[in-house]
C-alpha positions in Angstrom: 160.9 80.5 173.0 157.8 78.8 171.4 155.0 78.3 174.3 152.6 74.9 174.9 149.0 75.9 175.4 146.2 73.8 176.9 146.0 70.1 176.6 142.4 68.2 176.0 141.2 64.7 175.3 138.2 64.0 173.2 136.7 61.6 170.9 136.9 58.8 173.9 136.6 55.0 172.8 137.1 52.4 175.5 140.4 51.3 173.8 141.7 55.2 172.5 141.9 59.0 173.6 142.4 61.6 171.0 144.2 64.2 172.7 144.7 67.9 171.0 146.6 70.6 172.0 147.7 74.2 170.8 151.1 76.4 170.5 150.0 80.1 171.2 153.4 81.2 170.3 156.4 80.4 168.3 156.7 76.7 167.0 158.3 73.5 168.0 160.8 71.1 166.2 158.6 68.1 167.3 156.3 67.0 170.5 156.3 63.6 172.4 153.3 62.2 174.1 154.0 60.1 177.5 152.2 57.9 179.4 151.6 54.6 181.4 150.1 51.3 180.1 148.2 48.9 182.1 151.5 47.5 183.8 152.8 50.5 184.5 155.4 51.2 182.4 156.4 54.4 180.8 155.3 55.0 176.5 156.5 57.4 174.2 154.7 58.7 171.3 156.3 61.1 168.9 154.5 63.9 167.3 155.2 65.6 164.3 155.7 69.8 164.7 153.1 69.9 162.0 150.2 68.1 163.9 148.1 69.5 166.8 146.4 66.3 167.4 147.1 62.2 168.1 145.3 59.4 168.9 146.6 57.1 171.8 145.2 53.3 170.6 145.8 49.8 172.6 144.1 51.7 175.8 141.7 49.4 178.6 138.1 50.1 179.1 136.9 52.2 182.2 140.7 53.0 183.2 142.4 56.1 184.5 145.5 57.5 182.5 147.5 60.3 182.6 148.9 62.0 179.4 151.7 64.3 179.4 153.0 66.8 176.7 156.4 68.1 176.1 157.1 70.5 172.6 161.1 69.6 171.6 162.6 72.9 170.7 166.4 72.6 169.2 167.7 70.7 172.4 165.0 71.9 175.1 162.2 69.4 176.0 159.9 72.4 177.1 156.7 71.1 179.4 155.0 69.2 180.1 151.2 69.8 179.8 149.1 67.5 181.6 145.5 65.9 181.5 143.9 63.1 182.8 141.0 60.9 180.8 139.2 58.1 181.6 138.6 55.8 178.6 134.7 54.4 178.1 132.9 51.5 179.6 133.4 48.0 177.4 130.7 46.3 176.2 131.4 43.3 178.8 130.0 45.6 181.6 126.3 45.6 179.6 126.5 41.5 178.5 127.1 40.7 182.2 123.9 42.7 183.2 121.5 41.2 180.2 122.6 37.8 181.4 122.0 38.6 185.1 118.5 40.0 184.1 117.6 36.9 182.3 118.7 34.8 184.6 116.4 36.2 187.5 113.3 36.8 184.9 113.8 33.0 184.1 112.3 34.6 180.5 114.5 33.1 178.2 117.9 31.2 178.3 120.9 33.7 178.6 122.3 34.7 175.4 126.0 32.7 174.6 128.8 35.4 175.2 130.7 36.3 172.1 134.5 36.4 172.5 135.6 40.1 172.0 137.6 39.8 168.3 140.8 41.2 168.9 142.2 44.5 167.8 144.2 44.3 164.7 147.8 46.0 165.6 149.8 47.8 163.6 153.8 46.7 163.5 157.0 48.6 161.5 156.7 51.1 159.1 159.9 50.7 156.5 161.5 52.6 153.6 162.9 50.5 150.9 163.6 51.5 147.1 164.3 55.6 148.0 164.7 57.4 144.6 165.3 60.8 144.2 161.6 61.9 143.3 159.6 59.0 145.6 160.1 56.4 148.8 158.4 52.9 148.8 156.7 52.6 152.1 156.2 49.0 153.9 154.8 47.9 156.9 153.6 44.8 158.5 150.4 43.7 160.8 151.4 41.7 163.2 148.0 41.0 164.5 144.3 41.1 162.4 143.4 42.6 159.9 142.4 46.1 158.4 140.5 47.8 156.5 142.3 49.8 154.7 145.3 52.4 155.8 146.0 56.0 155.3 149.5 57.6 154.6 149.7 61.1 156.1 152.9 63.5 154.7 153.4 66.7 153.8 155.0 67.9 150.3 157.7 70.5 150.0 155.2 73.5 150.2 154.2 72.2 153.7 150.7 71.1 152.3 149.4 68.3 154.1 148.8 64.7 151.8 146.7 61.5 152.7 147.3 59.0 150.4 144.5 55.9 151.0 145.7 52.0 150.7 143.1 48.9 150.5 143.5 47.0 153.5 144.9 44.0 151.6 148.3 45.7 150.9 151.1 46.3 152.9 153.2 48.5 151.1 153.2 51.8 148.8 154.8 54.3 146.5 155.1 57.6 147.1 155.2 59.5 144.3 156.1 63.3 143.4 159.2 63.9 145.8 161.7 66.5 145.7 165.2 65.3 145.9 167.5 65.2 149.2 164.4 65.8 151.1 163.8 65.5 154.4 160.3 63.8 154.7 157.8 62.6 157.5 155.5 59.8 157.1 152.5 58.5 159.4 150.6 55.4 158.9 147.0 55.1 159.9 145.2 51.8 160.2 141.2 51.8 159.8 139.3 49.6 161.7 135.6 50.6 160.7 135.4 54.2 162.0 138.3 53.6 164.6 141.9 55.1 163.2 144.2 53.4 164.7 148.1 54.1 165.1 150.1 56.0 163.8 153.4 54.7 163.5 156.2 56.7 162.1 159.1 56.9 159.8 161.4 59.7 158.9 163.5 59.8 155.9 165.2 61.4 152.9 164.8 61.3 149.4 168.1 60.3 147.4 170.5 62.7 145.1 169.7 64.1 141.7 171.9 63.0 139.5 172.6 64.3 136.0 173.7 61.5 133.4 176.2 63.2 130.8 178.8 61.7 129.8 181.9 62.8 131.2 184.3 64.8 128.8 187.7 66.7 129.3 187.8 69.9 131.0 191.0 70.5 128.3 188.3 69.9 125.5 186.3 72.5 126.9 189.0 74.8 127.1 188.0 75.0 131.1 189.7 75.2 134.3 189.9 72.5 136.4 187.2 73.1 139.1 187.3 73.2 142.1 187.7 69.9 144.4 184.3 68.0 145.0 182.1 69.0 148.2 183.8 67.0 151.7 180.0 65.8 152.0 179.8 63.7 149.2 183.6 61.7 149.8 183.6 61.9 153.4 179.6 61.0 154.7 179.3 62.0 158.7 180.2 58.5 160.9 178.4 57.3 164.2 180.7 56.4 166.5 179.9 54.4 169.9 176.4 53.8 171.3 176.5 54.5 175.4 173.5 53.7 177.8 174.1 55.8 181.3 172.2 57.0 183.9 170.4 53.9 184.1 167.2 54.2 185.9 163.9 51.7 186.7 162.0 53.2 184.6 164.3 55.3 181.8 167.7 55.0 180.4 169.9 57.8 178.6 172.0 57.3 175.4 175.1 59.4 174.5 176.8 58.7 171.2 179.2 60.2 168.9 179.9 62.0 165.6 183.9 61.3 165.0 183.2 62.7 161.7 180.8 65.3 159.7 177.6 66.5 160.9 173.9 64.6 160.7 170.9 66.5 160.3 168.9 64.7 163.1 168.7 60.9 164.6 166.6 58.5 165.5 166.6 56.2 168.3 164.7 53.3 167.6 163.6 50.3 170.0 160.7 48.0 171.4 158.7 48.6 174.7 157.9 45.4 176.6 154.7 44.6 174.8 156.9 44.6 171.4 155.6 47.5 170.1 158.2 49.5 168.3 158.8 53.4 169.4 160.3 56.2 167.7 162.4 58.9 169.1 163.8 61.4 167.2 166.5 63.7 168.3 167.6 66.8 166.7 171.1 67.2 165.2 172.8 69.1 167.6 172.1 66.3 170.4 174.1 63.9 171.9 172.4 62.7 174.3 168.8 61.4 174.9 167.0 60.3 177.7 164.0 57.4 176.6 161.4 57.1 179.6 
């Protein structure tokens, strides 16, 4: 059974903590970062198995939060780790005491507050056109702008990739895929030396197929073969989507397989700021619980 070392936050902005953490033994399927926003309610970040390190973004100045880490492990949620950081001062603390101290010098007029420009924020991360050998990444901004964004992966060898996308584009193509392969993706938006995000997708590359045209087995003086894999006529089915165990703050889903067998899930859906959140759920699961 893998083990969860210590958990530590570093690289402290007044709007993100960078928390890092290490696995002294063993290795996990995947790890999920949990905490509480400003109103209180409960957010999930998923962590690949790969990745020792995540940055938490959309945090308040000068504020208190908790961060918990659990490793995923087949069906075991193993943790958590804990640590607590407090996120830096904003620069409105340091305006309000210039103006104060030019009010009382009576030196000079107080300088005209600036309005704080607002954080760019990153929205969906898509697949569309999936080919056996490469996946078209999109994704939107549903707020501001970037300037530029980072696509972290890593190729069938287990290498890590960064591929680098101008700020004025919204969508890529990975290239250099192997097919019917499972692959992780992680967007990064850069906002001057902030990194912001990610947001993540997980997908599979499509079949290999070889174009020959077909010809008789009786031409080829061959046997008939042998029927055609159950996998590729019958494709595992989802069947019904149940919420129980409803709580204030967390709901668990149970579903299905009627048919076949999946090779993980996904549970996808939108906290109460709208940001979307990804769970994912390994194979053998039928159940989930989303704080």
């Amino acid at each position: 059974e893998p083990i969860l070392g210590e958990l530590t936050a570093s690289h402290i902005s007044p709007d993100s903590v960078q928390l890092e953490w290490s696995v002294p033994e063993g290795t996990f399927d995947s790890f999920t970062v949990q905490y509480r926003d400003d109103e209180g309610q409960p957010q999930v970040l998923p962590v690949d198995s790969t990745f020792r390190t995540v940055t938490v973004p959309g945090l308040s100045p000068s504020r208190r939060y908790k961060f918990n880490l659990y490793g995923v492990w087949g069906r075991k949620r193993l943790g958590p780790v804990s640590t607590d950081a407090v996120t830096g001062e904003g620069m409105e603390g340091h305006m309000e005491i210039s103006v104060l101290h030019c009010v009382l010098s009576i030196s000079a007029p107080a300088p005209e507050e600036q309005e704080p420009s607002s954080q760019p924020r990153l929205g969906e991360l898509t697949a569309s056109h999936v080919t056996s050998n490469s996946i078209q990444l999109a994704w939107s901004v549903p707020r501001g702008t970037f300037d530029s964004f980072t696509v972290q992966y890593r190729d069938d060898q287990g290498q890590p990739e960064s591929l680098v996308v101008d700020g004025g584009s919204h969508t890529v193509t990975i290239p250099g895929l192997s097919p019917s392969q499972r692959y992780n993706f992680y967007l990064y938006g850069m906002l001057g030396q902030k990194r912001l995000g990610p947001i993540f997708l997980d997908t599979i590359t499509g079949e290999h197929f070889c174009r020959i045209c077909p010809c008789p087995f009786w031409v080829l003086d061959l046997e008939s073969p042998t029927p055609p894999k159950e996998k590729a006529l019958f494709p595992p089915h989802l069947g019904e989507l149940t919420a129980s165990h409803i709580r204030p703050d967390s709901v668990q889903l149970e579903w299905s397989v009627p048919e076949g067998t999946f090779d993980s899930f996904t549970v996808q859906y939108r906290d109460s700021q709208g940001q979307p959140q990804v769970l994912p759920v390994n194979g053998t699961s039928r159940t989930v619980t989303v704080p």
